[in-house]
MARNU-472327 format. One record per atom (N, C-alpha, C): x, y, z; residue number from 1; atom name; residue in one letter. Coordinates in steps of 0.05 Angstrom, whole numbers, plus 5000, padded with zeros to 4 digits. Layout:
N
+------+------+------+-----+------+------+
:    x :    y :    z : seq : atom : type :
+------+------+------+-----+------+------+
:    X :    Y :    Z : NUM :   CA :    A :
...
+------+------+------+-----+------+------+
//
This chain:
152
+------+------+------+-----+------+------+
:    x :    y :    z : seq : atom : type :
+------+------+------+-----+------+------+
: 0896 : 1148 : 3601 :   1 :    N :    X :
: 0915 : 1147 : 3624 :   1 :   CA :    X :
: 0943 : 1140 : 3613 :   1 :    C :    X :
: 0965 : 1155 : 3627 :   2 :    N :    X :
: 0990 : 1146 : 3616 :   2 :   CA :    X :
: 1002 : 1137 : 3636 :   2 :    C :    X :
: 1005 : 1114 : 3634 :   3 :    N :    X :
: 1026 : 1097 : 3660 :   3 :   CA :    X :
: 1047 : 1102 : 3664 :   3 :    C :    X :
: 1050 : 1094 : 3694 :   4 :    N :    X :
: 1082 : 1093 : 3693 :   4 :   CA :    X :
: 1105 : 1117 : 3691 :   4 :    C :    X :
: 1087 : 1141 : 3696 :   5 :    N :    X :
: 1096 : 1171 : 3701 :   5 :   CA :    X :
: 1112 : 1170 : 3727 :   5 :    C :    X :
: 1137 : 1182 : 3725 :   6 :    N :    X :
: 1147 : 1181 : 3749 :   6 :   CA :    X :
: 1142 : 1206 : 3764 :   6 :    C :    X :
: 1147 : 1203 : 3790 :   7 :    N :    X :
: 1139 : 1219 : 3803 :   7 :   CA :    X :
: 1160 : 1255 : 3809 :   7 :    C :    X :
: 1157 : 1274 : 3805 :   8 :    N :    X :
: 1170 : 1302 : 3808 :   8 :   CA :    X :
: 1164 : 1317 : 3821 :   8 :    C :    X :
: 1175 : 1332 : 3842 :   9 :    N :    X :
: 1160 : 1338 : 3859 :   9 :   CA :    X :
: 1171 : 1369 : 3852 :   9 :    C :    X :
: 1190 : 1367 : 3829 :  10 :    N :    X :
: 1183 : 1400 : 3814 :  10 :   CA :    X :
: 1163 : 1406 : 3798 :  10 :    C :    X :
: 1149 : 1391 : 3790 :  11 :    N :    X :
: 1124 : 1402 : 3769 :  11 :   CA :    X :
: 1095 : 1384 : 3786 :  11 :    C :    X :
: 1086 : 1397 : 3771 :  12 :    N :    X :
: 1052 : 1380 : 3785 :  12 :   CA :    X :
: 1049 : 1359 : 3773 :  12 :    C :    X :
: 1030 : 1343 : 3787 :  13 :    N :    X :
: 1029 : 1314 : 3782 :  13 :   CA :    X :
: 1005 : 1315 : 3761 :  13 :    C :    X :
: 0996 : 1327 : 3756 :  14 :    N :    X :
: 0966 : 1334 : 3736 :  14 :   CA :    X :
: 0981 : 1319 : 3702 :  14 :    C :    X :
: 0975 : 1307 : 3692 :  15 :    N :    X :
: 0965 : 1297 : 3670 :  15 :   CA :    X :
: 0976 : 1328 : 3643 :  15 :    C :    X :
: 0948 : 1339 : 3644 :  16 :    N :    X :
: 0955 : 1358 : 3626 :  16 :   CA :    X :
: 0950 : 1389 : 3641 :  16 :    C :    X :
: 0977 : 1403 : 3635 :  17 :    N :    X :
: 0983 : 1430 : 3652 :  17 :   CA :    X :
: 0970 : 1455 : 3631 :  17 :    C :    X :
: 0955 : 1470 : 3631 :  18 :    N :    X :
: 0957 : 1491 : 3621 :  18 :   CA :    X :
: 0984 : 1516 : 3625 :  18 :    C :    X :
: 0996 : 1525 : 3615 :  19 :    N :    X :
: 1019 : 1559 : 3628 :  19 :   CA :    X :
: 0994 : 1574 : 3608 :  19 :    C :    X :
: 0995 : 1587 : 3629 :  20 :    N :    X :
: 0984 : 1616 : 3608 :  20 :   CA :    X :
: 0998 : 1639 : 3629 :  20 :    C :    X :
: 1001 : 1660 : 3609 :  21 :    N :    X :
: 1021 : 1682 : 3605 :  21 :   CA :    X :
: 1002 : 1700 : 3625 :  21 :    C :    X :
: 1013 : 1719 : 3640 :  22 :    N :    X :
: 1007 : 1744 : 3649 :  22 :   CA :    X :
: 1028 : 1770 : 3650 :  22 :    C :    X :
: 1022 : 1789 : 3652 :  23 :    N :    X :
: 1040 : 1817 : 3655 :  23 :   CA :    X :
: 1053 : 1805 : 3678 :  23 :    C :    X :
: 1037 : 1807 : 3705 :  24 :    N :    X :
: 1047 : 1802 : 3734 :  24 :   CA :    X :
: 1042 : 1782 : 3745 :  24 :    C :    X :
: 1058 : 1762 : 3751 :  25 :    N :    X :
: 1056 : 1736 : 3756 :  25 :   CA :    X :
: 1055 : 1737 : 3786 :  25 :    C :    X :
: 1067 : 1746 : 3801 :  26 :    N :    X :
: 1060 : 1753 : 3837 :  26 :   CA :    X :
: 1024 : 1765 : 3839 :  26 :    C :    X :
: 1015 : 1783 : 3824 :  27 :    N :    X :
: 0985 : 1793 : 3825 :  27 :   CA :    X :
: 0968 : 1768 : 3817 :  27 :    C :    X :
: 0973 : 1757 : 3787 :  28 :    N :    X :
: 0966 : 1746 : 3775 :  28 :   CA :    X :
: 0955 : 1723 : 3803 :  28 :    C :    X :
: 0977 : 1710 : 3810 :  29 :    N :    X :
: 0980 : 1687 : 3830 :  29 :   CA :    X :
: 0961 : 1693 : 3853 :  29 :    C :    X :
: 0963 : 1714 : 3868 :  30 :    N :    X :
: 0943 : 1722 : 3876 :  30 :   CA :    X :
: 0920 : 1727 : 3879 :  30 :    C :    X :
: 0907 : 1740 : 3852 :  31 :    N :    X :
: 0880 : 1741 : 3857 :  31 :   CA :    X :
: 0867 : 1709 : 3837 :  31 :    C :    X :
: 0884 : 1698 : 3828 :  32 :    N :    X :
: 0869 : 1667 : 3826 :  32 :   CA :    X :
: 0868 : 1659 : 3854 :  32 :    C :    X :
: 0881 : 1660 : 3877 :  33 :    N :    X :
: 0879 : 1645 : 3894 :  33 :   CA :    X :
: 0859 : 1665 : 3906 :  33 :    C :    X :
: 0852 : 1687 : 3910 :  34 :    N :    X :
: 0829 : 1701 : 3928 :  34 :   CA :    X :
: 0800 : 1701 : 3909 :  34 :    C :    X :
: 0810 : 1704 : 3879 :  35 :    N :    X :
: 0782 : 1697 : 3862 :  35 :   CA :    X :
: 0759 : 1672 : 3859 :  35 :    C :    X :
: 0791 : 1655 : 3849 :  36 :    N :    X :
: 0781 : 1628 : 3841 :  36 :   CA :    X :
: 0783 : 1598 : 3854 :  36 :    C :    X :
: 0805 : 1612 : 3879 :  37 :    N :    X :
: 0822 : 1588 : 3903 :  37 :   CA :    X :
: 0839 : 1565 : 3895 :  37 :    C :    X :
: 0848 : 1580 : 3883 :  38 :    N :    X :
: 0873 : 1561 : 3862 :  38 :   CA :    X :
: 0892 : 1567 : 3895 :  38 :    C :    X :
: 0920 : 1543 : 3887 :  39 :    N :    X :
: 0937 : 1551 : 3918 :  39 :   CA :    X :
: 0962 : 1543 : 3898 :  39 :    C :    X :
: 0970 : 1571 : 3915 :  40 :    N :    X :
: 1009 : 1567 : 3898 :  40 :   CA :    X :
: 1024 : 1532 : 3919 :  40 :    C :    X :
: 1036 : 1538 : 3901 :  41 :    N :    X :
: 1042 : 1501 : 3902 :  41 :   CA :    X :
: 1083 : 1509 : 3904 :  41 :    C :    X :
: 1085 : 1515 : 3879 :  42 :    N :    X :
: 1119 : 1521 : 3869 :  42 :   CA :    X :
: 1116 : 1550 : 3859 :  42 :    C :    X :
: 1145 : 1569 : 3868 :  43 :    N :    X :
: 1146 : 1584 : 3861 :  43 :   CA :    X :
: 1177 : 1589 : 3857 :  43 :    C :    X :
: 1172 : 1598 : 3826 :  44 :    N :    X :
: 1202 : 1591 : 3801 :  44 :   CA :    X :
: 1207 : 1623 : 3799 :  44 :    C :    X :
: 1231 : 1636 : 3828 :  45 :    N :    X :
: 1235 : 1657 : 3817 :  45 :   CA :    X :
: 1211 : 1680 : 3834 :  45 :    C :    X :
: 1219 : 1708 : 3833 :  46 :    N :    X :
: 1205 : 1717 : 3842 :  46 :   CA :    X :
: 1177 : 1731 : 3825 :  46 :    C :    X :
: 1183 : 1734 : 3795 :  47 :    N :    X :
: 1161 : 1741 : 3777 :  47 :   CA :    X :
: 1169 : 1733 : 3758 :  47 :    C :    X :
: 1172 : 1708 : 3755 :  48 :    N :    X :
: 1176 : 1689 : 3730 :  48 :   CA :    X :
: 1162 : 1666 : 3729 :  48 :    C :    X :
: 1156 : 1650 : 3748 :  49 :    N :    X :
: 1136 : 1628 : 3745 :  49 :   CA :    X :
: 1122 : 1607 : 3770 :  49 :    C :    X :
: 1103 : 1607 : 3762 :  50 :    N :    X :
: 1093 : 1593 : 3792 :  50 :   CA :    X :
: 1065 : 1572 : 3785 :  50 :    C :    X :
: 1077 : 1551 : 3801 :  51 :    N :    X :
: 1059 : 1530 : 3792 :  51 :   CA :    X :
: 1032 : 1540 : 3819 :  51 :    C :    X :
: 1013 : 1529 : 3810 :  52 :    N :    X :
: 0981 : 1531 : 3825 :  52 :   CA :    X :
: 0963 : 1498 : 3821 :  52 :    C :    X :
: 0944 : 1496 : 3843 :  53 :    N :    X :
: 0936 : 1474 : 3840 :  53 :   CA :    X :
: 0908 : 1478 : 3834 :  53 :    C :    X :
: 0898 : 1465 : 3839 :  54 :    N :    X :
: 0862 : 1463 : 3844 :  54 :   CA :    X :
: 0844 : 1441 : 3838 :  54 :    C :    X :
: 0845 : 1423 : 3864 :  55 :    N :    X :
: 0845 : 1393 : 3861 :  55 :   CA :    X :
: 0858 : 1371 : 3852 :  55 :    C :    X :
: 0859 : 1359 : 3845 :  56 :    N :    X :
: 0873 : 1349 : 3823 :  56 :   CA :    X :
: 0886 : 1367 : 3804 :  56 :    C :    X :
: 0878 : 1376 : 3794 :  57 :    N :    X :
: 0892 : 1397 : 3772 :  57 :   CA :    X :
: 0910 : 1416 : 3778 :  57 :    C :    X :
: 0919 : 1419 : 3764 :  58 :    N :    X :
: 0944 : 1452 : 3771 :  58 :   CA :    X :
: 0943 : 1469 : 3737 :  58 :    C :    X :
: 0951 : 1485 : 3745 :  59 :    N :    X :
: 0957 : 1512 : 3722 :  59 :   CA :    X :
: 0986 : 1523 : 3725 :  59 :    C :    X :
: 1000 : 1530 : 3705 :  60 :    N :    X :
: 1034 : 1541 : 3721 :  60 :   CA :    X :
: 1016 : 1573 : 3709 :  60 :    C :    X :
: 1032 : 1597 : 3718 :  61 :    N :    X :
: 1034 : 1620 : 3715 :  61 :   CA :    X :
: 1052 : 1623 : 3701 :  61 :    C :    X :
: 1061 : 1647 : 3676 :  62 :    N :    X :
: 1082 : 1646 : 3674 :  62 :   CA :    X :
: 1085 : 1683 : 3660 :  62 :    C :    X :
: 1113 : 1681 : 3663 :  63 :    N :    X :
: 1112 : 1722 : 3655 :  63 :   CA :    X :
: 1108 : 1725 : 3626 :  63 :    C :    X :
: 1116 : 1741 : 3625 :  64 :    N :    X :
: 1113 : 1756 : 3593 :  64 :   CA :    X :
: 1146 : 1764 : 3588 :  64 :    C :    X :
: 1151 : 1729 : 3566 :  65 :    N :    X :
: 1185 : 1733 : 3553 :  65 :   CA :    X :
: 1182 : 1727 : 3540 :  65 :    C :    X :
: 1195 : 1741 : 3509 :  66 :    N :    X :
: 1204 : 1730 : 3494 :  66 :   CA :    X :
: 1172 : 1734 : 3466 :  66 :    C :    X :
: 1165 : 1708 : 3455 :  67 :    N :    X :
: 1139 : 1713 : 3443 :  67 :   CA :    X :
: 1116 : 1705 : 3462 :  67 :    C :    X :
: 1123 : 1704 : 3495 :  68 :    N :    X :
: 1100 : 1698 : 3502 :  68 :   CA :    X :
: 1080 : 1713 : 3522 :  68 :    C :    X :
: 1058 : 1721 : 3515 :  69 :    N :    X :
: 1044 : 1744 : 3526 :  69 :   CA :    X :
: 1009 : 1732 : 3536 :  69 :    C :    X :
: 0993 : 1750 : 3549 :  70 :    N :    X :
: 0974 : 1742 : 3544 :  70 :   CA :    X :
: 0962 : 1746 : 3525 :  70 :    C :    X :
: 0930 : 1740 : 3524 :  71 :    N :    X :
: 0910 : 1750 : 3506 :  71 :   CA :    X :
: 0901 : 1782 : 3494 :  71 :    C :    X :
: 0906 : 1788 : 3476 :  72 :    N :    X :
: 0904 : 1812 : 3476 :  72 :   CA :    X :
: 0862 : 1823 : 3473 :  72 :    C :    X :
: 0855 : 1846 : 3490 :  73 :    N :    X :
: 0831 : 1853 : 3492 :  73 :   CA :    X :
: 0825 : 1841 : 3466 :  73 :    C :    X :
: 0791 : 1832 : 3475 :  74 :    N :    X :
: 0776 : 1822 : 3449 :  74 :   CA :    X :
: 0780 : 1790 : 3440 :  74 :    C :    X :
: 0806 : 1786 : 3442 :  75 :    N :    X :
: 0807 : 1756 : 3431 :  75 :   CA :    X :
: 0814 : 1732 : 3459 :  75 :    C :    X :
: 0798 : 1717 : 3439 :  76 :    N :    X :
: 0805 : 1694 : 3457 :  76 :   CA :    X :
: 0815 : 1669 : 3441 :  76 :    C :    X :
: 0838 : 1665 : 3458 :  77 :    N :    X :
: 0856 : 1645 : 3447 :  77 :   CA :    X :
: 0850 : 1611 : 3460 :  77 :    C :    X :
: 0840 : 1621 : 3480 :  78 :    N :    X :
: 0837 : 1588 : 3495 :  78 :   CA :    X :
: 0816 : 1590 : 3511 :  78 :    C :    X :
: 0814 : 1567 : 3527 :  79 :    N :    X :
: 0794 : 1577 : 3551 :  79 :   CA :    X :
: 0802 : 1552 : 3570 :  79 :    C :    X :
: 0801 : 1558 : 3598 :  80 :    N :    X :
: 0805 : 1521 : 3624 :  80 :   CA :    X :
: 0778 : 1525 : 3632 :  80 :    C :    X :
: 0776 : 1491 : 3628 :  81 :    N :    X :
: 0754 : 1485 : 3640 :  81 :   CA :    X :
: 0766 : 1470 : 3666 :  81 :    C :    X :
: 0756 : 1488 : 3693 :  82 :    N :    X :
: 0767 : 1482 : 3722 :  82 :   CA :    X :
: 0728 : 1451 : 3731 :  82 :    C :    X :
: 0719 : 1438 : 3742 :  83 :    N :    X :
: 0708 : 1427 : 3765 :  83 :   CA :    X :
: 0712 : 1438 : 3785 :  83 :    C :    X :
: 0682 : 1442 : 3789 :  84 :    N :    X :
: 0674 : 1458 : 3822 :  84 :   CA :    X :
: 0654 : 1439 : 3830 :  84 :    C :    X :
: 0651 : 1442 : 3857 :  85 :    N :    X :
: 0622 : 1429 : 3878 :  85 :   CA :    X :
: 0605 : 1447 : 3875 :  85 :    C :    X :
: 0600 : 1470 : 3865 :  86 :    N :    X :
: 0578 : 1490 : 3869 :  86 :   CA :    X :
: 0593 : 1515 : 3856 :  86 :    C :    X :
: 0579 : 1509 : 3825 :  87 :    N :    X :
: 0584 : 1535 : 3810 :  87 :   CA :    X :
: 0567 : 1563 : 3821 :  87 :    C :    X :
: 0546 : 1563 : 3821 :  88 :    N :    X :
: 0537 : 1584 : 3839 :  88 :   CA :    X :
: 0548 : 1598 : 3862 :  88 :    C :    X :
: 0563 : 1584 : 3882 :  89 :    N :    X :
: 0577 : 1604 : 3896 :  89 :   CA :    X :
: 0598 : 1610 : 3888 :  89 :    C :    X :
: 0616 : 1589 : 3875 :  90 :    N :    X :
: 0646 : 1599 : 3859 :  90 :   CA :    X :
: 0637 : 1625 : 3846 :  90 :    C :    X :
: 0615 : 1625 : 3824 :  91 :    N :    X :
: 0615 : 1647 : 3815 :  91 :   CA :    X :
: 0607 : 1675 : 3832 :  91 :    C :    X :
: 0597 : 1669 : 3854 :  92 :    N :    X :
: 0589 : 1694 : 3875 :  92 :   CA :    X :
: 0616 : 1704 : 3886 :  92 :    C :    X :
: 0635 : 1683 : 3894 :  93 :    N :    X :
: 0671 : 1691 : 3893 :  93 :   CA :    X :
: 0679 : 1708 : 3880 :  93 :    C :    X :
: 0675 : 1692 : 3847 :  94 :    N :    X :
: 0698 : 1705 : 3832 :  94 :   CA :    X :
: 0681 : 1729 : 3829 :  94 :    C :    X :
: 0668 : 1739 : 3823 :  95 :    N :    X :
: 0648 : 1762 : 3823 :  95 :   CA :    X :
: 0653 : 1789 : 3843 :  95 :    C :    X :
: 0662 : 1772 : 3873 :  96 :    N :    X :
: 0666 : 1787 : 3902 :  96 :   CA :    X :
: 0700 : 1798 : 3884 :  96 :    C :    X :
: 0708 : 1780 : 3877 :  97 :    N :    X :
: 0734 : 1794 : 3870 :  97 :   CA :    X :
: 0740 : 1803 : 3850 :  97 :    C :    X :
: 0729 : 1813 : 3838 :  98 :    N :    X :
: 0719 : 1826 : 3800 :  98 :   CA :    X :
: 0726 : 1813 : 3776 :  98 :    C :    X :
: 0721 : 1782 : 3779 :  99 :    N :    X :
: 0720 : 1775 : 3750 :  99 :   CA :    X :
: 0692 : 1789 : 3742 :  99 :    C :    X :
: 0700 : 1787 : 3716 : 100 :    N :    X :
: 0683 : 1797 : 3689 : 100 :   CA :    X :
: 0671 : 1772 : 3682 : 100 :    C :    X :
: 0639 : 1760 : 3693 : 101 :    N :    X :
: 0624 : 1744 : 3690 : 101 :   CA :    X :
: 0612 : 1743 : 3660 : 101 :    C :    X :
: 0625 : 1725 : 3640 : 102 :    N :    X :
: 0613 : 1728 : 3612 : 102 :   CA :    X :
: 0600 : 1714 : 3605 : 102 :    C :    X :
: 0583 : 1694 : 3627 : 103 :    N :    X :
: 0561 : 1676 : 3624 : 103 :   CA :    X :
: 0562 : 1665 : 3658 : 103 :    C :    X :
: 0529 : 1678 : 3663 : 104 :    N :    X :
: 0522 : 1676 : 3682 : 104 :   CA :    X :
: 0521 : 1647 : 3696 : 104 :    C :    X :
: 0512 : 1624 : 3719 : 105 :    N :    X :
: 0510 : 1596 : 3724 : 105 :   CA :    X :
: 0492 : 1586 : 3705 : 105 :    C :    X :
: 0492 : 1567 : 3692 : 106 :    N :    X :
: 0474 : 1564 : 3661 : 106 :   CA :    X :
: 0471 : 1536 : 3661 : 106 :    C :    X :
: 0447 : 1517 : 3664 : 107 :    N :    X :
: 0445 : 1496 : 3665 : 107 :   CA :    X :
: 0442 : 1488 : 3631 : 107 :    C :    X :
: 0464 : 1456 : 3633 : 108 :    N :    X :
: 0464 : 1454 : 3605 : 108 :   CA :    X :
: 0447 : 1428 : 3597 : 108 :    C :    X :
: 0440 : 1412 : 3585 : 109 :    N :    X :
: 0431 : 1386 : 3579 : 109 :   CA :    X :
: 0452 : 1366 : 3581 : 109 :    C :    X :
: 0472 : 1370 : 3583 : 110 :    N :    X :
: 0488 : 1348 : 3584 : 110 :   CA :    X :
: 0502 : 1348 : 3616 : 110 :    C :    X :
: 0477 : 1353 : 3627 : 111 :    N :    X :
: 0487 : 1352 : 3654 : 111 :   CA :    X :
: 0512 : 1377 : 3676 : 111 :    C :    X :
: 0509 : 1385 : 3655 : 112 :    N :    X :
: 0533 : 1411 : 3678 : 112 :   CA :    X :
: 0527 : 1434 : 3679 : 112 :    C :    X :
: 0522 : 1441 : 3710 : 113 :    N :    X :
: 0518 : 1476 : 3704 : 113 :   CA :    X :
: 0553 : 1487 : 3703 : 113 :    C :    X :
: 0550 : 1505 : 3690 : 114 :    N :    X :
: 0574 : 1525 : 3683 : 114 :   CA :    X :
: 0574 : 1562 : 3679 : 114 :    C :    X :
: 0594 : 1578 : 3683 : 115 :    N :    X :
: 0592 : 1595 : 3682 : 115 :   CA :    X :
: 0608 : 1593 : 3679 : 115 :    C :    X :
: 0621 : 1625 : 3663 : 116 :    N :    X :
: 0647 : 1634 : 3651 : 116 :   CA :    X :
: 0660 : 1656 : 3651 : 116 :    C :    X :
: 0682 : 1665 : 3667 : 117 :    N :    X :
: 0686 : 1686 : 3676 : 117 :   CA :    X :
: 0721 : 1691 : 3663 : 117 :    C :    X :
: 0723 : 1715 : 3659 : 118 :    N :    X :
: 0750 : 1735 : 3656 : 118 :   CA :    X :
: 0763 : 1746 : 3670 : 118 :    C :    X :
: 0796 : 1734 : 3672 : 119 :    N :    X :
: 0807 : 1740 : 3695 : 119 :   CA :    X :
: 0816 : 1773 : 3695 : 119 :    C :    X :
: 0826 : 1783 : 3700 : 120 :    N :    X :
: 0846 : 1814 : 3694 : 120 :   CA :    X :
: 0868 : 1812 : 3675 : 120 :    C :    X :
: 0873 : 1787 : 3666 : 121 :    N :    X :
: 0893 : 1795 : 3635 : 121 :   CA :    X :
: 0875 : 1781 : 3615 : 121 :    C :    X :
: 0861 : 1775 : 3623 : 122 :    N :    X :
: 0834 : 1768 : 3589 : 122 :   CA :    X :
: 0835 : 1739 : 3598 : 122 :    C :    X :
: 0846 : 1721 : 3609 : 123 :    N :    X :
: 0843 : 1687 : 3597 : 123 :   CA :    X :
: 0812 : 1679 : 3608 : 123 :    C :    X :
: 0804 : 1663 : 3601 : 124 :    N :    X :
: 0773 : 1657 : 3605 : 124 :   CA :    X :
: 0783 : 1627 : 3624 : 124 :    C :    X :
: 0760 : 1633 : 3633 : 125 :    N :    X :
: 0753 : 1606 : 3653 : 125 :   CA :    X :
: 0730 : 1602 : 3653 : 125 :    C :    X :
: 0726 : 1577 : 3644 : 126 :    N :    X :
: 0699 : 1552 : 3650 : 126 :   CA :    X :
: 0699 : 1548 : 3681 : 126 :    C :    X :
: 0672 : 1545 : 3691 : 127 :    N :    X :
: 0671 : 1538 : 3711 : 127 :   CA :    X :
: 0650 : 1518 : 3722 : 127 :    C :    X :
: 0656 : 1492 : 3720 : 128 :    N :    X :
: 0632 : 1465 : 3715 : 128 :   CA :    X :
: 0626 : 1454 : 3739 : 128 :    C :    X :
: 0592 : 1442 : 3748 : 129 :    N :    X :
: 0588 : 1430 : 3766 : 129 :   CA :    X :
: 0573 : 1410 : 3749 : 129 :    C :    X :
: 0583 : 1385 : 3760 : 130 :    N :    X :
: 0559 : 1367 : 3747 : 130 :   CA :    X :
: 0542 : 1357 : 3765 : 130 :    C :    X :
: 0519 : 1367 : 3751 : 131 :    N :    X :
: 0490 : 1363 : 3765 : 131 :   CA :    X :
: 0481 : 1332 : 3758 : 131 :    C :    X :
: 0479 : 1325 : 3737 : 132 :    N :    X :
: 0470 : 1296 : 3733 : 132 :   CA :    X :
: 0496 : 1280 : 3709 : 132 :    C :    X :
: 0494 : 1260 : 3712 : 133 :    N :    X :
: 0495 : 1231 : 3698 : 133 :   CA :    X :
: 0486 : 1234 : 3680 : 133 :    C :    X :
: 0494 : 1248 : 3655 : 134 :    N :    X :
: 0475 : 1238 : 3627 : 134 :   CA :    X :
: 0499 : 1230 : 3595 : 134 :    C :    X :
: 0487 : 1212 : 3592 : 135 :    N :    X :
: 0504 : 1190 : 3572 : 135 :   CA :    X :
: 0504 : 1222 : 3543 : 135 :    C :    X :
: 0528 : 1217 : 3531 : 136 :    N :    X :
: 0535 : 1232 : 3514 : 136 :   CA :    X :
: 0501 : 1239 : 3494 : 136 :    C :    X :
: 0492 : 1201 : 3478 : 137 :    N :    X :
: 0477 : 1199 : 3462 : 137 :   CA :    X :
: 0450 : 1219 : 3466 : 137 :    C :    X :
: 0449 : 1223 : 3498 : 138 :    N :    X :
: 0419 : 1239 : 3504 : 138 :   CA :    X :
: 0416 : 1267 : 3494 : 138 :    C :    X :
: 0437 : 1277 : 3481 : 139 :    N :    X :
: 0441 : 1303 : 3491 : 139 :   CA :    X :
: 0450 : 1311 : 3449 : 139 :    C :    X :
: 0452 : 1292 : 3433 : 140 :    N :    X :
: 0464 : 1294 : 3412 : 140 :   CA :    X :
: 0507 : 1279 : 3409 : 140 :    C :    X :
: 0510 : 1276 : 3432 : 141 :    N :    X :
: 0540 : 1264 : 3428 : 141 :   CA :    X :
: 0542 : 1238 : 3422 : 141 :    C :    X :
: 0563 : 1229 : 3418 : 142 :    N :    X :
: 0574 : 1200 : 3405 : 142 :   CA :    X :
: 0592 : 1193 : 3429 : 142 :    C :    X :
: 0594 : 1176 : 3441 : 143 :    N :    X :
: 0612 : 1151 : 3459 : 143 :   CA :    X :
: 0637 : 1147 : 3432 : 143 :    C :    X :
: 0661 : 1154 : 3444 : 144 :    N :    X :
: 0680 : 1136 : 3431 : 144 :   CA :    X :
: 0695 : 1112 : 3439 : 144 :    C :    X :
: 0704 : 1093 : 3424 : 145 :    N :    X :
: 0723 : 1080 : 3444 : 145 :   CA :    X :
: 0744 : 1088 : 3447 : 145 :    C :    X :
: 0750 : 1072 : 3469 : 146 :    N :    X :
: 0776 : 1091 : 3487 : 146 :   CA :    X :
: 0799 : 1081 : 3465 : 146 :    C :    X :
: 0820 : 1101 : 3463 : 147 :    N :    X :
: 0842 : 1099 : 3454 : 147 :   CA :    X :
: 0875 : 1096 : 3465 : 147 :    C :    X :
: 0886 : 1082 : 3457 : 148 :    N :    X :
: 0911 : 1088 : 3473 : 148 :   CA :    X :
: 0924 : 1105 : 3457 : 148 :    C :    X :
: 0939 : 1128 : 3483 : 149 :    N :    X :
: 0954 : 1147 : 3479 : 149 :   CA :    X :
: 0981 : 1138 : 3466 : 149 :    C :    X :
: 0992 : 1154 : 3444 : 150 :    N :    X :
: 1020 : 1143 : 3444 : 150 :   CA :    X :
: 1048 : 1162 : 3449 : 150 :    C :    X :
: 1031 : 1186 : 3465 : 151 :    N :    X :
: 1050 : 1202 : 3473 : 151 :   CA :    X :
: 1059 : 1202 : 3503 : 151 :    C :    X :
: 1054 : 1174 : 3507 : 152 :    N :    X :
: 1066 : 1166 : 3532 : 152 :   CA :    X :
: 1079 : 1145 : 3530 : 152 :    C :    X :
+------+------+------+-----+------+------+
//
């Protein structure tokens, strides 16, 4: 946690923001909100940049300037992992609206079902429900202690 963040009511209040790049930032913006139900929040410009929320969390949009582009076919550079109440219907959504489903709802041992879907410019999305409570050690993980950040 980083204290003591003041408050902006030009950027999202989220902690840590992903931008990822698209061709069309008006489409783009769009079919996250009819795919995945992300909700435009700020909009920087008319196809240059736009912040989105989704719970707690937000994502900014942003165009293609300069060196920054999306993913080109085949590679994958990153991936968000979004929290859902029910990955199974999210994924029946994004599906209704043609994501490219690259792992079906998949129950894991460490408690979360997930599925993983491709938007229309390549970026991948995690999509997590947690089904149970299970301590890192059950599953093969290690507990760390917490650390303080010092980039706050």
């Amino acid at each position: 946690m980083v204290p003591n963040l003041k408050p902006n009511r030009s950027v999202p209040s989220a902690t840590v923001i992903p931008v990822l790049t698209y061709p069309d930032v008006r489409a783009a913006v769009e079919w996250l909100a009819d795919a995945f139900g992300f909700v435009e929040t700020v909009r920087i410009g008319e196809d240059h940049r736009s912040q989105l929320a989704f719970g707690d969390g937000a994502v900014i949009v942003a165009d293609v300037l300069g060196d920054r582009r999306p993913p080109r076919p085949g590679e994958v550079t990153h991936s968000v992992l979004v929290r859902v109440a029910d990955a199974t219907a999210h994924c029946k959504r994004a599906r209704a609206h043609g994501a490219r489903i690259l792992m079906p709802p998949t129950d894991f041992e460490f408690g979360e079902r997930q599925y993983t879907a491709e938007d229309p410019a390549g970026h991948q999305w995690t999509f997590s429900e947690t089904r149970a409570d299970v301590a890192p050690e059950q599953w093969g993980g290690t507990t760390m202690s917490p650390r303080r950040s010092d980039a706050g």
